[in-house]
Residue frames as qw, qx, qy, qz and C-alpha x, y, z in Angstrom:
[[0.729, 0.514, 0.211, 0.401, -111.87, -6.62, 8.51],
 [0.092, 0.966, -0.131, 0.203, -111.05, -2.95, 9.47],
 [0.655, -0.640, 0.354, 0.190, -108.33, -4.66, 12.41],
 [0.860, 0.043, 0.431, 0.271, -106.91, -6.56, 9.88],
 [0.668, 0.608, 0.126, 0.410, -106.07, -4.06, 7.94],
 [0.085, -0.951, 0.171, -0.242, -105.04, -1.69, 10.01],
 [0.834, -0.366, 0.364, 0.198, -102.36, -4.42, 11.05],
 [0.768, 0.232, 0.329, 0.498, -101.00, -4.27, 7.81],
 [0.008, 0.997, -0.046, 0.063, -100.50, -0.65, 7.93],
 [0.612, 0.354, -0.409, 0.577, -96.61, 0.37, 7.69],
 [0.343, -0.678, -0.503, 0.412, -95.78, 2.13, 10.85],
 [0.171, -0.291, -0.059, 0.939, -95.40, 5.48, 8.59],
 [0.289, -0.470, -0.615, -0.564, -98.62, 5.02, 6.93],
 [0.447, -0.630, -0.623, 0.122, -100.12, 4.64, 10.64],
 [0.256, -0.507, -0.222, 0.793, -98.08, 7.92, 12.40],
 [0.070, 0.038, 0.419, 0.904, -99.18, 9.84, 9.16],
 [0.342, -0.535, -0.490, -0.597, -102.82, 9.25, 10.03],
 [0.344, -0.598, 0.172, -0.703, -102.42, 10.42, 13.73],
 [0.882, -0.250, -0.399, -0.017, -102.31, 6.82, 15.42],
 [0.425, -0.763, 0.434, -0.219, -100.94, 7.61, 18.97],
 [0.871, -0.239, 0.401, 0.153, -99.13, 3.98, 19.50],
 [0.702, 0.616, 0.093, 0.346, -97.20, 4.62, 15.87],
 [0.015, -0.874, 0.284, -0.395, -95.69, 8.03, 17.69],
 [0.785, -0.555, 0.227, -0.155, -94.98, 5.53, 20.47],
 [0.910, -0.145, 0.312, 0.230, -92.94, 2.90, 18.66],
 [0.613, 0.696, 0.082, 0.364, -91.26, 5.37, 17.05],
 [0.316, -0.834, 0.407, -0.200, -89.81, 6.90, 19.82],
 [0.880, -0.333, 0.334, 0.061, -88.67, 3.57, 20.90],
 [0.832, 0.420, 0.105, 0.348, -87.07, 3.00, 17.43],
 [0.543, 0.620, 0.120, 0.553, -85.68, 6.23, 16.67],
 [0.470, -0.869, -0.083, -0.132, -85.08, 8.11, 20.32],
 [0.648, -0.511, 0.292, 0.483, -81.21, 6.97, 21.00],
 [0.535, 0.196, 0.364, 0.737, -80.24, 7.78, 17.43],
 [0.113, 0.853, 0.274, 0.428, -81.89, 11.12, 17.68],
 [0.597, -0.745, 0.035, 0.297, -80.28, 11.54, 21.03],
 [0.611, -0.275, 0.310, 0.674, -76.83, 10.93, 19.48],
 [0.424, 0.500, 0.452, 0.605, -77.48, 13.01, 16.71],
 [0.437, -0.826, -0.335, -0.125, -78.37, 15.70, 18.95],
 [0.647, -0.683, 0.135, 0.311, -75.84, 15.11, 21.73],
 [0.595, 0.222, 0.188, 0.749, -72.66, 15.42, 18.21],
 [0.289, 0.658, 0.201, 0.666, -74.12, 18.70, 17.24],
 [0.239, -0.826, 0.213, -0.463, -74.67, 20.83, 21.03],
 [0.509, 0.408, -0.613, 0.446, -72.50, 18.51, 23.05],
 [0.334, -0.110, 0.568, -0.744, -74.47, 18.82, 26.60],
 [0.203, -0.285, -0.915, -0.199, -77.04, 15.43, 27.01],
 [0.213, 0.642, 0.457, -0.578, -79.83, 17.96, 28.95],
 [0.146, 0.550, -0.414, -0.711, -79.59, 19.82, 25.55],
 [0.124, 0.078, -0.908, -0.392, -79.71, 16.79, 23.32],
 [0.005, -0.345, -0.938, 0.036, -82.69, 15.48, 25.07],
 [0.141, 0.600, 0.182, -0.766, -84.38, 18.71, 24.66],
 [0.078, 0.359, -0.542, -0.756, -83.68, 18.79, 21.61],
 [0.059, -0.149, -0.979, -0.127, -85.16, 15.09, 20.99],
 [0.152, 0.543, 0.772, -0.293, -88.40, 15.87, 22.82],
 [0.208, 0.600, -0.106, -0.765, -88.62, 19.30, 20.67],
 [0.112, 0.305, -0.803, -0.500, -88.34, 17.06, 17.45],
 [0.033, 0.180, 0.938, -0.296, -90.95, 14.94, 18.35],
 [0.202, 0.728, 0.461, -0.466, -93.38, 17.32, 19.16],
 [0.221, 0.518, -0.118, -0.818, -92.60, 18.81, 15.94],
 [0.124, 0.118, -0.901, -0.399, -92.80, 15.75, 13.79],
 [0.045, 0.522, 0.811, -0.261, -96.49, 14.84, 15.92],
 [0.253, 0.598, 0.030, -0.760, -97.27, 18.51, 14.64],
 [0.140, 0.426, -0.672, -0.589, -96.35, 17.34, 10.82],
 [0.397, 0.047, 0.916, -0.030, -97.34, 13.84, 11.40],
 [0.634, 0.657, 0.258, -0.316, -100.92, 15.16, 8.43],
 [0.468, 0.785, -0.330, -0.235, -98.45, 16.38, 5.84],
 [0.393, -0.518, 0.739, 0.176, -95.66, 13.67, 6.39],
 [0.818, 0.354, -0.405, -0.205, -95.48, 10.92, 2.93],
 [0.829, -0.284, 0.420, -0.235, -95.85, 7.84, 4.45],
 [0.808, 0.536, -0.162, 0.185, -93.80, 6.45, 0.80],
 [0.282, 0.630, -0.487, 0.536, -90.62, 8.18, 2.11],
 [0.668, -0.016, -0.642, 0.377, -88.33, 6.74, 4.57],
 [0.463, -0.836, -0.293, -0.002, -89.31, 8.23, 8.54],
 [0.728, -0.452, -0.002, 0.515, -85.39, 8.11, 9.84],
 [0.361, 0.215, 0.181, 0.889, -84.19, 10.66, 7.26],
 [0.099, -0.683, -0.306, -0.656, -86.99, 13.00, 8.28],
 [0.581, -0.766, -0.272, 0.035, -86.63, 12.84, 11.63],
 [0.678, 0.020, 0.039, 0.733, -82.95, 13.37, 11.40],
 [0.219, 0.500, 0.319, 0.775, -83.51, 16.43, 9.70],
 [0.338, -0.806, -0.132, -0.468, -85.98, 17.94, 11.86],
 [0.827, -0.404, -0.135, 0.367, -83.51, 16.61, 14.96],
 [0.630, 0.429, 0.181, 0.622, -81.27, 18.82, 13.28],
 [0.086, -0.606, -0.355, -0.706, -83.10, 21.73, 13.05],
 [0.669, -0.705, -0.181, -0.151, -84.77, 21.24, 16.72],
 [0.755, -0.290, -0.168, 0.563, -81.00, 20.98, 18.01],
 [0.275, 0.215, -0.098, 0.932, -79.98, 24.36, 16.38],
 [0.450, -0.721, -0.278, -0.449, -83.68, 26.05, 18.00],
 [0.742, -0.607, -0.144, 0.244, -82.36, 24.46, 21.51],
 [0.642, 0.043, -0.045, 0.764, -78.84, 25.87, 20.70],
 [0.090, 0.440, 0.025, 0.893, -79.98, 29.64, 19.96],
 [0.617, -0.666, -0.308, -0.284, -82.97, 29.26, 22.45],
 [0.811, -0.395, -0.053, 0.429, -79.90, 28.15, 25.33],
 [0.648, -0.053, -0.164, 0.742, -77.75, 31.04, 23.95],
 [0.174, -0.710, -0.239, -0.639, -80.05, 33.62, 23.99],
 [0.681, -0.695, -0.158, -0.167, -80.83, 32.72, 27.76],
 [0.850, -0.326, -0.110, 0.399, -77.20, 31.45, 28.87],
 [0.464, 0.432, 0.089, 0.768, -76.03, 35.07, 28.19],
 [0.349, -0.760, 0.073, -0.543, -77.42, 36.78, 30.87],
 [0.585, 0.142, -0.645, 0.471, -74.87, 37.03, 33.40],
 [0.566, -0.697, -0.391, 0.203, -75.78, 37.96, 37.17],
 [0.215, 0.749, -0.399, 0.484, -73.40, 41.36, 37.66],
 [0.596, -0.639, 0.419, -0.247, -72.60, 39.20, 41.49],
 [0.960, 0.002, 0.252, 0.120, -70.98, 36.37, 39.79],
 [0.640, 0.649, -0.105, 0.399, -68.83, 38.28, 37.82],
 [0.734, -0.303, -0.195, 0.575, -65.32, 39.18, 39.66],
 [0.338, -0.870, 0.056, 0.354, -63.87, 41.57, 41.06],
 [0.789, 0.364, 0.101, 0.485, -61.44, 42.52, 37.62],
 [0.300, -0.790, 0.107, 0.523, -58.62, 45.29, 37.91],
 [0.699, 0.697, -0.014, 0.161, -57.57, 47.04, 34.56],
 [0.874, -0.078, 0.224, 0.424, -54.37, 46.67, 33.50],
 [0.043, 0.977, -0.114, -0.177, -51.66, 49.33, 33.08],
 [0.432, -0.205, 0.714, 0.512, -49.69, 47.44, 30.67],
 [0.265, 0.525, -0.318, -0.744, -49.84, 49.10, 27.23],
 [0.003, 0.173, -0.886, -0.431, -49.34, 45.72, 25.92],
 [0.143, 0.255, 0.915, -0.277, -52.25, 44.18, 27.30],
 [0.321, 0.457, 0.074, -0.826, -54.41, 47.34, 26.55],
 [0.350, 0.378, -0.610, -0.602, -53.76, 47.04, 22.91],
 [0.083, -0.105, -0.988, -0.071, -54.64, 43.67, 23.15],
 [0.160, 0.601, 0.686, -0.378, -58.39, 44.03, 25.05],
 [0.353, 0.573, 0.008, -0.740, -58.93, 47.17, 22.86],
 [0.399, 0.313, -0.529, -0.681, -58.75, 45.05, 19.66],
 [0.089, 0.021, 0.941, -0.325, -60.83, 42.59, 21.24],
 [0.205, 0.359, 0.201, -0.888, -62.97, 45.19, 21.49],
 [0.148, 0.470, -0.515, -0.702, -62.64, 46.10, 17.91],
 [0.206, 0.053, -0.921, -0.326, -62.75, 42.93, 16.21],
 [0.005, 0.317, 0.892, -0.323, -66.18, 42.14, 18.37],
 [0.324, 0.550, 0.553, -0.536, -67.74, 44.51, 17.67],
 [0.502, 0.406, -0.442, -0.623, -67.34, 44.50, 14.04],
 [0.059, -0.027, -0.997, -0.046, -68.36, 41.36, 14.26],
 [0.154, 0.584, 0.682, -0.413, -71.94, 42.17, 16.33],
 [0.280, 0.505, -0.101, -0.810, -72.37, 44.83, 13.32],
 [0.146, 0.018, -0.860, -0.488, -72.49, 41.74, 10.58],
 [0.742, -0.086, -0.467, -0.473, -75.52, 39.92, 9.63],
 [0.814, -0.377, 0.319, -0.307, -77.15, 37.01, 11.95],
 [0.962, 0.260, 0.049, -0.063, -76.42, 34.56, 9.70],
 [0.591, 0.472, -0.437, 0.487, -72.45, 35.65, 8.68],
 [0.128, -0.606, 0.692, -0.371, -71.75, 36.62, 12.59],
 [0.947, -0.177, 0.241, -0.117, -73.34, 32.44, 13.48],
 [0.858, 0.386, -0.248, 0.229, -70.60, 31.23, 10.44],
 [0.357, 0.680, -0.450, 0.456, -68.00, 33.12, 12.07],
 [0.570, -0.603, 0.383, -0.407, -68.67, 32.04, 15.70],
 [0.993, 0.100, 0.013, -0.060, -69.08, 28.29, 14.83],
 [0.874, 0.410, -0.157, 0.208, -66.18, 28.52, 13.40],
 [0.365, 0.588, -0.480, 0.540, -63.39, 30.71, 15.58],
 [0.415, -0.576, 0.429, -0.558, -65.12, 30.65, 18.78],
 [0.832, -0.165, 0.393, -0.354, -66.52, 27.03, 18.64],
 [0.395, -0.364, 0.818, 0.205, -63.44, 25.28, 16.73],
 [0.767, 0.325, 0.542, -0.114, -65.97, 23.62, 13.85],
 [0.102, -0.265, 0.424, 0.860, -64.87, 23.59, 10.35],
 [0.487, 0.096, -0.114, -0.861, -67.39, 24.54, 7.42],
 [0.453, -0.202, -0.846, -0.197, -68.41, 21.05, 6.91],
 [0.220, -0.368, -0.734, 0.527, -69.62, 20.80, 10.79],
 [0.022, 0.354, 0.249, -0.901, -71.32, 23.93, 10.11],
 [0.428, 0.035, -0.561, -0.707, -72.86, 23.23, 7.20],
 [0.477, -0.316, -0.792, -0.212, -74.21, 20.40, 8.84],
 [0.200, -0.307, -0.582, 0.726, -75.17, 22.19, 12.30],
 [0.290, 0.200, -0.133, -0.926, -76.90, 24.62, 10.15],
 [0.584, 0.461, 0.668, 0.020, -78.87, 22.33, 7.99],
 [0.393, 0.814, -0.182, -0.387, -77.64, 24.72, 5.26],
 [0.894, 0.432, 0.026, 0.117, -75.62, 23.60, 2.14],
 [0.595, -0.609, 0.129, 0.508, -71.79, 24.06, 2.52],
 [0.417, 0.437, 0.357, 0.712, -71.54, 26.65, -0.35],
 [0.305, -0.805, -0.376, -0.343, -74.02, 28.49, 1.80],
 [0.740, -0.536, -0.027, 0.406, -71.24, 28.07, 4.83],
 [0.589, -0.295, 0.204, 0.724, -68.24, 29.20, 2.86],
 [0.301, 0.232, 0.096, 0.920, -69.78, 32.47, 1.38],
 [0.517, -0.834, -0.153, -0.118, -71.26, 33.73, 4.29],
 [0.758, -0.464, 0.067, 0.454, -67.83, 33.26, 5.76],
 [0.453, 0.183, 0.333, 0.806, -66.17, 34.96, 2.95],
 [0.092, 0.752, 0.428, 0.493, -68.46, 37.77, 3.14],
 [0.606, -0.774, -0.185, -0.014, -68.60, 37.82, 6.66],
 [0.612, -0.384, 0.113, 0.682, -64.47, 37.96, 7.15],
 [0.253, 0.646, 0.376, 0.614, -64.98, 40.76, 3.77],
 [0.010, -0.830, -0.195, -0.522, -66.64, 43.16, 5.91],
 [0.572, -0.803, -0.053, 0.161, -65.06, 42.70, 9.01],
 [0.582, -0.142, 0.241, 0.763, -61.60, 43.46, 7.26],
 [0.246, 0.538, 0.216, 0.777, -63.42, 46.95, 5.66],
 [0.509, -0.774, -0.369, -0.069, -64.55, 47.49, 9.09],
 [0.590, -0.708, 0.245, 0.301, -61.03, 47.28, 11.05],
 [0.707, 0.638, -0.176, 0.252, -58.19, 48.21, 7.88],
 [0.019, 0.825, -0.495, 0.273, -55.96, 49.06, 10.39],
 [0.655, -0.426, 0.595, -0.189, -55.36, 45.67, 11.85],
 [0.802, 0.521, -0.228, -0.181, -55.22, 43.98, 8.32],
 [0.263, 0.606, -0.698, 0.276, -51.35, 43.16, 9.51],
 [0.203, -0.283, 0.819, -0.456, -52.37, 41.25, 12.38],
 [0.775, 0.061, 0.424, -0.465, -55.10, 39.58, 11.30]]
């Protein structure tokens, strides 16, 4: 009697009570759309599939607390999400450390123009690295890495009110940081 029911189990009733083969045919199901969902937001398919197998293992962590009522594919999504920005900050944490032999041979420049230029490079960077985590991520996303707030809102997993005043705060203090450059920026 017990088989029989346990046939009629949904297959989020079954991963919710720890049933290895449930985790199984969920992968199958829900592995290429997590991929792509993944591969939109960091754009590198080693990444993505990181990202995927991170999600996983976090959802097989959850799998007690998950409500088997509510739909699986929005929750994985979500935590896909989430596991993609981890792999993102995890990957830029690490892909910043540069070897000091890879880096070229560079000769400074004795053009004024140029100067001016690298010095407010400088400037503008490092009032930037003085902000908050959270307002210097909006501001990368967005000048270094082309996204607009929507994309960022959703890269974050944050609400896109949450996007556009951070950003406003964040461009706030870096203009009481650097007043002299107010013209050019």
């Amino acid at each position: 009697m017990s088989t029989a029911i346990e046939a009629i189990k949904t297959l989020p009733e079954r991963f919710q009570e720890g049933d290895e083969n449930a985790l199984e045919e969920m992968y199958k199901q829900y592995n290429a759309p997590m991929f792509a969902t993944a591969l939109s937001r960091l754009g590198d398919r080693d990444l993505a599939a990181e990202a995927v197998q991170l999600a996983f293992f976090q959802a097989w962590r959850a799998a007690a607390d998950f409500d088997p009522t509510k739909a699986l594919r929005p929750w994985l999504y979500a935590i896909t999400r989430r596991a993609a920005v981890d792999v993102y900050r995890s990957n830029r944490r690490t892909s910043g450390e540069i070897s000091l032999h890879s880096v070229p041979d560079m000769r400074v420049s004795t053009d004024d123009q140029k100067m001016e230029e690298v010095w407010t490079i400088w400037e503008v960077r490092q009032a930037i690295s003085s902000l908050g985590r959270d307002e210097q991520e909006v501001l990368r996303l967005a000048y270094y890495e082309g996204m607009t707030q929507t994309e960022i809102s959703s890269f974050l997993d944050v609400p896109l009110g949450t996007v556009k005043s951070r950003t406003a705060r964040a461009l706030r203090q870096v203009a009481q940081l650097l007043p002299h450059l107010q013209d050019e920026m």
